[in-house]
N, C-alpha and C positions, 0 to 999 in steps of 0.2 A: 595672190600668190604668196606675198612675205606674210599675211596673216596666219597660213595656211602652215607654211614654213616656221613660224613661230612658235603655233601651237603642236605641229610635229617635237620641235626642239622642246618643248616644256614637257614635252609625254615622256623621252626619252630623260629629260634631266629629273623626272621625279619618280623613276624606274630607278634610275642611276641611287637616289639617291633613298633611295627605300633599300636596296640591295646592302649598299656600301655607311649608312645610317648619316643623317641628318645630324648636319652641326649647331643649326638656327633653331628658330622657331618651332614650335610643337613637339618637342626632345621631351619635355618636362609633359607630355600629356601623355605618354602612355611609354609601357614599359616590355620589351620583346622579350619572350619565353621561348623556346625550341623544343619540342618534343622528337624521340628516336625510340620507338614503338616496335613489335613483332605483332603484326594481325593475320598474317600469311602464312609462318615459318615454323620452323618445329617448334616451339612455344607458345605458338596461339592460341592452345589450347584454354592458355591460360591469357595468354595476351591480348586477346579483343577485350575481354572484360575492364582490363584496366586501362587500359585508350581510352574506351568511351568514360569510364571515370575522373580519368585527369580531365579530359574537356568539359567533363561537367564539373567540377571544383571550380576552376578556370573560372566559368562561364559566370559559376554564384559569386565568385568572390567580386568580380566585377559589378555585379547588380549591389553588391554591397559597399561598393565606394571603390574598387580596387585595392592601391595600395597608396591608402593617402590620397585619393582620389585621380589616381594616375590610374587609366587602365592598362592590363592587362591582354598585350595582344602574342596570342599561344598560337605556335604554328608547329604541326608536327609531320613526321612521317615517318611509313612502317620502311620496315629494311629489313624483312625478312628471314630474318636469325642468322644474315650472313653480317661476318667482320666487315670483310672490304666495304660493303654497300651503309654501315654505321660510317664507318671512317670520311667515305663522302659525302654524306646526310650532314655530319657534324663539319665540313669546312665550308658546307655548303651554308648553314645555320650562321657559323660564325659571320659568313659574309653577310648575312641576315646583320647580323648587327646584335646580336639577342646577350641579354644577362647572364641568364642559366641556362642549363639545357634539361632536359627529366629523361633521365635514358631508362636502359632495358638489362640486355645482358649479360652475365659475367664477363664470358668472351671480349667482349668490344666495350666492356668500360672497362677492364684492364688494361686492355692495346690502348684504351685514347689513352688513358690515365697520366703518362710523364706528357700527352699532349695539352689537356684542360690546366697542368697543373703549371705546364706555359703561359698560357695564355691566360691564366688567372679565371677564366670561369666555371662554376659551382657548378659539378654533375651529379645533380639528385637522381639516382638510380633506383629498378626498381633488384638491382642485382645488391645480394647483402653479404657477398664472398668480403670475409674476416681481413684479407689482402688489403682490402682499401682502409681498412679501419686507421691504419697506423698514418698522422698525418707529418711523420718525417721521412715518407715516402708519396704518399697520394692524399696530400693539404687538401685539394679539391670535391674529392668523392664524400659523399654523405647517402644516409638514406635514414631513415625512425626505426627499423624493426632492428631485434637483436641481428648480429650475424648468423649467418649459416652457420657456424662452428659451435656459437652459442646454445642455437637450436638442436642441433644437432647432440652437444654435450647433455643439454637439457634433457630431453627426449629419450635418451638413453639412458639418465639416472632416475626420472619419473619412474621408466617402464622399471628397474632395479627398484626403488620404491615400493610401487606398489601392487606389482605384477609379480615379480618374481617369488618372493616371501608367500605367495599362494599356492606357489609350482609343488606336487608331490615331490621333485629332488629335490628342493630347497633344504640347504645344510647337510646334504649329501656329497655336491659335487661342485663344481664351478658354471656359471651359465655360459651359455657356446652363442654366439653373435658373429653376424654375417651379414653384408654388406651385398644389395644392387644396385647399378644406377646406369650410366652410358661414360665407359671411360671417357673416352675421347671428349665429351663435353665439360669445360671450364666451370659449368654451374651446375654440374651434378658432380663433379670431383675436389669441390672446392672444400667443404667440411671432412671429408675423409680419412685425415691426416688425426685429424680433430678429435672424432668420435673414436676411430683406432686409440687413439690416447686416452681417452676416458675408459674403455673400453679397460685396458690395462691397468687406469686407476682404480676402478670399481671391482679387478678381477674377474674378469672373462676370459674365456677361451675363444682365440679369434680364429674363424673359416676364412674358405678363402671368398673371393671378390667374385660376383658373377657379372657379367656385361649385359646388359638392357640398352636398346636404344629408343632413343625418346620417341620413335613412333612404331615401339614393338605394340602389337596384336597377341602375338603368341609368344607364350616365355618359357613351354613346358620345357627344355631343353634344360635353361634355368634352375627352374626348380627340382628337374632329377636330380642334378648335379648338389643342388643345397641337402636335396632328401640324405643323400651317403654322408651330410656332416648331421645332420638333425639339430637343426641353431633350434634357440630356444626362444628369440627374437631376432627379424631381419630387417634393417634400415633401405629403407628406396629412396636415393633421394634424386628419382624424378620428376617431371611435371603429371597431371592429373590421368589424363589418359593413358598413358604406359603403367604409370602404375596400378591403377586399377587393373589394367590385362594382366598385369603379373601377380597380384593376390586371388582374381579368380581360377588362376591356374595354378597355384597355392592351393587355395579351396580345393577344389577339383580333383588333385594330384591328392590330396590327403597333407599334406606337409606340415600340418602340424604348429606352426609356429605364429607367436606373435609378429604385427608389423608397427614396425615404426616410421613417421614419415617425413621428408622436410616438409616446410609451409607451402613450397608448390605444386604440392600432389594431396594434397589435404583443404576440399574445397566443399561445395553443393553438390559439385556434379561425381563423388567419389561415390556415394551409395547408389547415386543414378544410374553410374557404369557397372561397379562391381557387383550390386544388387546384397544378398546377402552376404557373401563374403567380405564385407566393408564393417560389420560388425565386429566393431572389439579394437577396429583398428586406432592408433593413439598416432597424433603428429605435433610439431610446430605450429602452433596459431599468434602470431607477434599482435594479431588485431582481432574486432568480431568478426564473425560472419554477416551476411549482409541478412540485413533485419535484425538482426541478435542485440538484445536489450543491452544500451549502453549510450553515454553520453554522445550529442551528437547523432548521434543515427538518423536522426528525424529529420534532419536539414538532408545528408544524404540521399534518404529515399526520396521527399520531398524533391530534387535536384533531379534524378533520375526518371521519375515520371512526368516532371517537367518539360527537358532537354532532349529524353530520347524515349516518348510514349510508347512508341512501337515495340520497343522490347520489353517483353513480357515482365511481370516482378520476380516469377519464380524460378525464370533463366536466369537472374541477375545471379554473381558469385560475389564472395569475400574478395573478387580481388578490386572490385568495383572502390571497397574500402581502406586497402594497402593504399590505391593510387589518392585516394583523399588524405587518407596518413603523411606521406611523400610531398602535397600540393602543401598540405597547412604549413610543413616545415617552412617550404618554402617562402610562401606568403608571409611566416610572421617573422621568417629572415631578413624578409625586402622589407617590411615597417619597418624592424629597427635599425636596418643599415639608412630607410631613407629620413628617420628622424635625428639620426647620427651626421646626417648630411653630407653620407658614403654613400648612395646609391650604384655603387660599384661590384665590378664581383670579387675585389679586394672586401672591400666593404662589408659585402653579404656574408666572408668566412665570418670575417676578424668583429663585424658589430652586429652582426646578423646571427649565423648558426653558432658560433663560439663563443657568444652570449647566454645562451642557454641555459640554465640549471632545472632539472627536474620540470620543464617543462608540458604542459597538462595537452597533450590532443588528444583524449576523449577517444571516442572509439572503441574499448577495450586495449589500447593502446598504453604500454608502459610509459611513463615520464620519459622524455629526453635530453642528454646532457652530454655538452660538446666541450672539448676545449683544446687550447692549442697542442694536445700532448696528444688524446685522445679520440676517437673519432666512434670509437662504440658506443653508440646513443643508450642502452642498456645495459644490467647487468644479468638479467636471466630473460628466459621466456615460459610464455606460459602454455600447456600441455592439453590439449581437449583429446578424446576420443568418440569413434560415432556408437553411441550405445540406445538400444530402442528408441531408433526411429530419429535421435537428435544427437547436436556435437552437447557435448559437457565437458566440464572441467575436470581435471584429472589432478593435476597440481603445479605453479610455478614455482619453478626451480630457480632462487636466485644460486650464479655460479659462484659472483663473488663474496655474499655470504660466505655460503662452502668451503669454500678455497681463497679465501682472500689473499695469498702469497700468490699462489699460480696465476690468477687474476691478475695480479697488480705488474708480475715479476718474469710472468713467460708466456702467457695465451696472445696479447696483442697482436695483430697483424697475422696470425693463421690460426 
């Protein structure tokens, strides 16, 4: 009976203390990760893809020694595009005991944001809203791709580039730009402000705002409404599946006009959905596509036929690759915080990300470079659109080249 009663109590004290993290022995063997996923929720579309990516980065780096030979133990969960259900995934993690966390959406890493930046842990997101850039407001938040705003600006002076100077009015009149995405969402309104302003810088004529929701089907309503302005280019910056419905009903309608797109509606499965009307289309690519010749790739793929056979190669998307972008930061944050003998999530800013200069992750991935001022891992992004049958390059648009004042003196933090 007191054996029995024992062994009861030692189940409950090593529950207790896996929950609330071990003070003693075995701290130094392995290092808790948290993930806060959408596989369910209106972003899944794009969100399964990179789940199973982060778990598989995870899974290599540990077959690789971890971190310093500590492994790596990654526990996640989806929360279904809702706030609330982030909010208690993440107090739930903390009780976890975990480092970092690898979040998801604009929404709910803004709300945690004055939370993580409490509690001093590092939320690598896969959300790239320009808001978290500034770290005299949100120290904590990081991610590798430009921001939204970045892309955003970018994309719209590519498409002036190289598109426009073709148009019959060119040097006749002004180009007209117009804007869809889902007001109401935090991560489709986030660059808006943004591209409006360039928008004004490059001399356009601005339409108004059409509302798309990230699980529209049908948008012709949409696009009558844009047909009365006649834009000459229209930015979506929804996720993959709305947009797509909204350029084949573009198509369809006759509407005439270029698309430009954020990086989450510009994937593999854009020309799978829109079919032909996905031609011509140009967006944000901050990384490859998945397979797309580039450093690194090969461990990737390798990783994913590995870890999760059963899905197919040619389902796999580019976002398989974001989440691998996001995992290296992280891992090569934790090396130098744990060689620094910070293994902290003090640690992981200040010796860890805000170390960085010009750092190489491969991928088709820009360098990245953090520091205590700073939080915009880049200064431009680069532009592919889908032309016969593949993405290609269109052009990278460095901003702060360009504009190196307004870079330096007014875009941060939006």
């Amino acid at each position: 009976m007191k054996k029995g009663f024992f062994l009861k109590l030692l189940a409950v004290a090593v529950c207790v203390g896996w929950v609330f993290g071990f003070s003693g022995v075995g701290l130094a063997d392995n290092i808790k990760l948290g993930g806060i996923m959408d596989t369910t929720g209106g972003t899944s579309d794009v969100g399964k893809d990179y789940a199973i990516g982060m778990d598989e980065a995870f899974k290599y780096f540990n077959e690789k020694g971890g971190i310093n030979g500590k492994e790596i133990k990654y526990t996640w969960f989806d929360y279904g595009y809702r706030i609330p259900e982030a909010i208690t995934k993440y107090k739930l993690l903390k009780r976890l005991g975990v480092l970092a966390i690898m979040g998801w959406g604009t929404g709910d890493t803004e709300a945690l944001s004055p939370t993580v930046n409490k509690d001093e842990i590092p939320y690598i997101s896969a959300s790239y809203s320009a808001h978290l850039t500034d770290p005299a407001k949100s120290r904590y938040n990081i991610f590798f791709s430009s921001d939204y705003s970045t892309n955003a600006r970018a994309a719209l002076t590519a498409w002036f580039d190289k598109r426009w100077p073709q148009k019959a009015d060119y040097g006749k009149r002004k180009p007209r730009f117009a804007c869809t995405y889902m007001f109401a969402s935090p991560y489709c309104s986030a660059p808006i402000k943004a591209i409006k302003d360039q928008a004004t810088l490059l001399g356009f004529e601005i339409g108004d705002d059409q509302d798309v929701s990230l699980f529209a089907l049908d948008t012709k309503s949409q696009i009558m409404a844009l047909k009365s302005f006649a834009p000459d280019v229209v930015w979506h910056g929804n996720t993959t599946m709305s947009v797509s419905a909204t350029i084949r009903d573009a198509y369809s309608l006759g509407l005439g006009a270029d698309w430009i797109v954020n990086n989450w509606g510009m994937d593999e499965n854009l020309p799978r959905l829109a079919g032909e009307a996905a031609e011509g289309v140009m967006g944000a690519t901050p990384c490859a596509f998945y397979g797309q010749e580039s450093k690194n790739m090969d461990i990737v793929v390798a990783a994913a036929k590995k870890f999760n056979p059963s899905v197919p190669q040619n389902k796999r998307l580019n976002r398989t690759i974001q989440a691998w972008c996001d995992a290296m930061i992280t891992v090569e944050a934790m090396k130098r915080a744990d060689d620094a003998g910070q293994l902290t999530g003090v640690g992981m800013m200040v010796k860890g990300f805000e170390t960085m200069q010009n750092f190489e992750i491969g991928l088709a991935a820009a360098p990245v470079t953090y520091t205590a001022t700073d939080h915009r891992p880049t200064t431009g992004c680069l532009i592919q659109e889908y032309k016969d049958g593949k993405f290609q390059v269109v052009e990278r648009v460095d901003l702060k080249e360009r504009w190196p004042d307004k870079w330096e003196k007014e875009w941060l933090g939006w």
